[in-house]
Residue, then its C-alpha position, 0 to 999 in steps of 0.5 A: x197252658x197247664x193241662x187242667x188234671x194238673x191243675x186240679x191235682x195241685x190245688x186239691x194237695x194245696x187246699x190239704x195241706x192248708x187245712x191241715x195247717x188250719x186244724x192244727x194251728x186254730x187250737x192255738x190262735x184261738x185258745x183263750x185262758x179260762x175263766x175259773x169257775x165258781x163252785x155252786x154255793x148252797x146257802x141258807x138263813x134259819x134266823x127268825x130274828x130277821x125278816x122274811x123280806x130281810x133274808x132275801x136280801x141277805x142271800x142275794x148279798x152274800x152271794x155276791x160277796x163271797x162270788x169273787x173267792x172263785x174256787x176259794x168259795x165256801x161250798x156251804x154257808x149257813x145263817x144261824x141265831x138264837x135269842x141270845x147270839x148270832x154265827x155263820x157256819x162256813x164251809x163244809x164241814x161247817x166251821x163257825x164264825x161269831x157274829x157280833x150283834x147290836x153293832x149296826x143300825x140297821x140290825x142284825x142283816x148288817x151284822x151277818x154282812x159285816x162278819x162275812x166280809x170280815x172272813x172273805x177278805x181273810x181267805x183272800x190274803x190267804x189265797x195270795x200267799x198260796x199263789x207265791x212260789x215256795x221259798x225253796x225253789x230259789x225263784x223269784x215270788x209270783x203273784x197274781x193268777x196263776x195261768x194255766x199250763x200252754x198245750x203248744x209251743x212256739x210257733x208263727x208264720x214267716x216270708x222268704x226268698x228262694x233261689x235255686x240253681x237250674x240248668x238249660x236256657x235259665x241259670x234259676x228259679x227265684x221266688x217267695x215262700x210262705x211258712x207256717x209253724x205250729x209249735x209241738x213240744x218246747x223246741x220242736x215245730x210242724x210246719x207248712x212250706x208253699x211257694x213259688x219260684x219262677x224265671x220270666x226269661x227263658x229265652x226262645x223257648x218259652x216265656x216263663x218257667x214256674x216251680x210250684x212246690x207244697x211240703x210238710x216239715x217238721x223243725x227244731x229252733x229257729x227261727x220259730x222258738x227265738x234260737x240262734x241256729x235250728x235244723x228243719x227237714x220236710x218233705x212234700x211234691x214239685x211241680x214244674x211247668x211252662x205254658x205248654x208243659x208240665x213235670x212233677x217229682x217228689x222232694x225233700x229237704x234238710x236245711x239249716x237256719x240262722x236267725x237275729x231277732x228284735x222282739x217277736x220279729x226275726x231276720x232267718x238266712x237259711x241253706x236247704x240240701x235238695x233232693x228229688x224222686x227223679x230229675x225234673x225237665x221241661x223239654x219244649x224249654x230245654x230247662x232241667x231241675x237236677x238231683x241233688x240241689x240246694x235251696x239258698x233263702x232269706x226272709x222274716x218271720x214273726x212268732x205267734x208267741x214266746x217260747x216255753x219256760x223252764x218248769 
């Protein structure tokens, strides 16, 4: 059996390591574009040619049709009349707008509503010109809401295959691995390697060997930014164990990746140079874990989300 000190230190430094990933990988998952937020709007009716009742009506209204201007909104809207004419003041400074009266039958709070629709839908074609990409960038006209700057870049989580040579009563070590990245800068990745590879036949010795290895790396390409070919390099600790027996090391890894993609799924062959603090050995299963070695690995791998653009 694993002594129980051993197994209380590997799941401290897996339980780190998780919610390291965690932290640093829930900006992203969650981060959801903002809402754009509509400046306060002071409005005021000074126009005794309407009523009391008729000017409460009239605030609610155009509150509501100049709401949908967002940051385009006036910040100031005023309702003025005299006996004889009728204008709003927009903005601040005020620019005034006339007001054509005795057009509706309903009086002059259809009027100001008319006149203010009028000026909401110019502002609107004005913001959709704004939104199009200058002539002389050479790109194409972009429309639409304009989304706001990714903090992140690519990222995602993928499955793999190991396989390790080994030395003594087993020939290697196969199991899977689990990586998480998180994308840092356009090409550049952090990622959380864990995984477990394992021998069911040690012959006389023992029944299983297990190798239980926890790192951190940092990666360029692929497979997590949708490149043909990346480099990754990570670090982290080992721990080797039977069912009488336990060793552990530190290691690091410089390996290389390949990678086919369809759509945000990914197929990643990889080579992993391995090298270790100390060579690691179970004597009671006479198997022996050598440094340097080498990692050979296969698998998927999913991208949480495309890659950055060109500016």
């Amino acid at each position: 059996m694993v002594p129980l000190r051993m197994r209380a230190r590997i799941f401290c430094t897996v339980t780190w390591l998780c919610s390291l990933s965690a932290v640093v990988w829930a900006p992203q998952a969650l981060a959801e574009e903002p809402d754009p937020d509509t400046p306060p709007l002071k409005l005021e009716v000074k126009c005794e040619r309407i009523s009391v009742d008729d000017q409460v009506e009239l605030d609610a209204r155009a509150r509501l049709t100049v709401a949908g201007l967002y940051k385009a909104a006036p910040s100031r809207l005023r309702f003025l009349c005299d006996d004889d004419k009728a204008w709003i003041e927009w903005g601040d400074p005020a620019v005034p707008l006339a007001v054509s009266t005795n057009t509706n039958l309903r009086g002059l709070l259809e009027d100001f509503l008319d006149a203010l629709e009028r000026q909401v839908r110019a502002e609107k074609t004005r913001a959709d010109k704004r939104r199009q990409l200058p002539p002389d960038t050479g790109g194409p006209p972009r429309l639409g809401k304009a989304k706001p700057a990714r903090l992140f870049g690519p990222g995602g989580a993928g499955l793999r295959l190991l396989r390790e040579p080994a030395e003594g009563s087993i020939s290697q070590l196969i199991g899977p691995r689990l990586d998480i990245g998180v994308g840092l800068a356009k090409h550049f990745t952090l990622s959380v390697m864990e995984g477990i590879r394992s021998n069911f036949d040690a012959g006389d010795h023992a029944d299983a060997v297990h190798l239980i290895d926890v790192k951190l790396g940092l990666a360029y390409g692929a497979p997590f930014d949708g490149s043909l070919f990346g480099v990754q390099i990570a670090g982290g600790n080992e721990w080797l164990y039977s069912s009488s027996n336990l060793v552990s090391s530190a290691a690091f890894e410089l390996g290389l990746r390949s990678s086919l993609y369809v759509g945000k799924l990914a197929l990643w062959i990889g080579f992993d140079g391995l090298v270790r603090a100390r060579e690691i050995a179970l004597l009671d299963s006479n198997v022996t874990l050598g440094s340097p070695s080498y990692l050979l690995s296969i698998g998927g791998f999913w991208r949480a989300i495309e890659p950055l653009r060109e500016p």
